[in-house]
N, C-alpha and C positions, 0 to 999 in steps of 0.2 A: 493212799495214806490210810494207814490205819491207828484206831485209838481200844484200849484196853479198860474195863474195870471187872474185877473179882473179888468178889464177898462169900465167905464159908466152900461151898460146893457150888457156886452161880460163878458164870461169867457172862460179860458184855463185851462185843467189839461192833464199831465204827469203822464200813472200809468204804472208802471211794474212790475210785479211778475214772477215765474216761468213758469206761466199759457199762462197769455198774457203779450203783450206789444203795449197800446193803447197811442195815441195820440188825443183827442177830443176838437174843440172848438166850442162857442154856441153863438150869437147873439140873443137875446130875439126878439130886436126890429129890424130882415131883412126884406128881400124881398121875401124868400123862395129858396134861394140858397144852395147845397147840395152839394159837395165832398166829396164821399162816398168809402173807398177802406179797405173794412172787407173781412175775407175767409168766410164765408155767404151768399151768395146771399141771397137768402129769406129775411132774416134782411136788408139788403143794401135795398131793395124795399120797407119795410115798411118804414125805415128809411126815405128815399125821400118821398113819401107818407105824413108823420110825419112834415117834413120839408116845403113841398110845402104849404099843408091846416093849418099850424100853422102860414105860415108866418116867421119862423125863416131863420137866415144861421146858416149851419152845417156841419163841418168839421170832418170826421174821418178816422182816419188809423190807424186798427188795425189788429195783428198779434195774435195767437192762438195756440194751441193741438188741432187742428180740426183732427188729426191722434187719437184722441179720441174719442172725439164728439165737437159739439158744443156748448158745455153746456158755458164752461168759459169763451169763447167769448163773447157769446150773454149774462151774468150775467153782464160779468166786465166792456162790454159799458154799460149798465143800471145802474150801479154804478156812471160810469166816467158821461153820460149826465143829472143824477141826482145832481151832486156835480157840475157842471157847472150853472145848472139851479138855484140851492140854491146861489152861491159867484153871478151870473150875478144882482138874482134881490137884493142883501145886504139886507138895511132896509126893503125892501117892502115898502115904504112910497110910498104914492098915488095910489094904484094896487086896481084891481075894488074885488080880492079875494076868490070869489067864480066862479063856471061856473058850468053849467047840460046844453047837448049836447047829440042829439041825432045824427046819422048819416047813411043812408041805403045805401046799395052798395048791388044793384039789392033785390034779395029776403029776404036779411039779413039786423036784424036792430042790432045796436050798441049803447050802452049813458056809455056817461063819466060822471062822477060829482066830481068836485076837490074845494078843499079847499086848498091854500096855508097858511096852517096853524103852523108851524114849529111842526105839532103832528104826525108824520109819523105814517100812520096807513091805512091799504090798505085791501079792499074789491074787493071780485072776483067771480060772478057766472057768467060761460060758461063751454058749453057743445059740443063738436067739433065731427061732426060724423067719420073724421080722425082723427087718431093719429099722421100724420104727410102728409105734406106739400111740395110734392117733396122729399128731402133728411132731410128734415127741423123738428124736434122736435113738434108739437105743445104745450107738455107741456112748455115749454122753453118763449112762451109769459110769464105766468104767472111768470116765474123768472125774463122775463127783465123789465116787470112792479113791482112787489114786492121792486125789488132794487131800481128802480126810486125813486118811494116811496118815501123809506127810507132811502134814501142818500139827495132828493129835499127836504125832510122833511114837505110834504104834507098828505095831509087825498085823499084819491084816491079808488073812487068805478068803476069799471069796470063791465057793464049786457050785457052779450051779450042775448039780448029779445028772436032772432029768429035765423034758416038759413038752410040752405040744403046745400051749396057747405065753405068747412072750410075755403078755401082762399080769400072768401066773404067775412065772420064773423071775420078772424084776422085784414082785411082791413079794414071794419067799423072799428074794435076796434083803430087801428091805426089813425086813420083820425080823430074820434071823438076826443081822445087824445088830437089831437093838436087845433084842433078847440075849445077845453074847456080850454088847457093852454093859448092857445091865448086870450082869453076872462079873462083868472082869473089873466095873468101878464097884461094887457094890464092898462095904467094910465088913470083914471075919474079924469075929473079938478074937480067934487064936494068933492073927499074924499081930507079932510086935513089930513095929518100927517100918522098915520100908521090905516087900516081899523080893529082895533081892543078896546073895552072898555080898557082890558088894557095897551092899550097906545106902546106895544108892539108885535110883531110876532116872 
């Protein structure tokens, strides 16, 4: 079950299931502010990562089956801060729309390319010479980005180019992320109205 509020560029959601029980809020337009309190670490540092280089403020506390794994954790916030991201921006009117974003963190390169396009549809080539990250999944990026996706209801291609060390290459990914959402929410005084012929997003 989830519950909804959105003010200006902010949104809030409320989700609880069996799984977890997430409280998440999103400021499109922060300072890079982060209060961060998930059973995750590894996600909690991307997360502020995510938060800092996008510019947003971000709020979460979330609770888990981490006595399982981390799967539904780190799914159900990708859900919740994609459904923030979608009620924060509404119409989209005046949003620049697009972003490609490269970003290196040492030997590793990273590019993001998003279209805030309400066509949720998500591309992924990376290749992680670990399969895990600390105690940390690395499949499990590809699921918290998928959700975003399709809950932000964006077009979202993720390459990770290069890397040698995995916790490089998940960090560009993370960083470009927000560096390319910051750039695709961010408002152009030239765009009128909504940046689409038809007239809608």
């Amino acid at each position: 079950m989830s519950s909804f509020e959105a003010v200006g560029r902010t949104a809030s959601v409320s989700r609880t299931t069996n799984e977890t029980d997430i409280t998440l809020k999103l400021n499109v337009d922060g300072t890079g502010v982060s209060e961060l309190e998930t059973d995750v670490p590894f996600l909690n540092h991307m997360l502020d990562l995510f938060t800092k280089h996008g510019h947003f403020d971000l709020s979460v506390k979330a609770k888990g089956d981490i006595e399982i794994d981390d799967h539904h954790t780190v799914e159900d916030i990708g859900i919740c801060l994609g459904q923030t991201l979608r009620e924060a921006l509404g119409d989209k009117r005046g949003i620049k729309r697009y972003a490609s974003v490269f970003v290196p963190m040492d030997e590793a390169l990273a590019q993001v390319v998003v279209d805030i396009s309400n066509r949720p549809h998500f591309e992924y080539r990376a290749e992680y010479p670990s399969g895990q990250v600390g105690s940390f999944d690395t499949e499990l990026v590809h699921e918290f980005l998928w959700k975003l996706a399709l809950e932000a209801r964006i077009t979202l291609h993720v390459i990770v180019h290069y890397g040698q060390n995995t916790h490089h290459m998940i960090e560009a990914v993370f960083k470009a992320l927000a560096r390319a959402l910051d750039e695709a929410t961010s408002i152009d005084p030239r765009v009128t109205g909504v940046p689409s012929t038809k007239g809608v997003l």
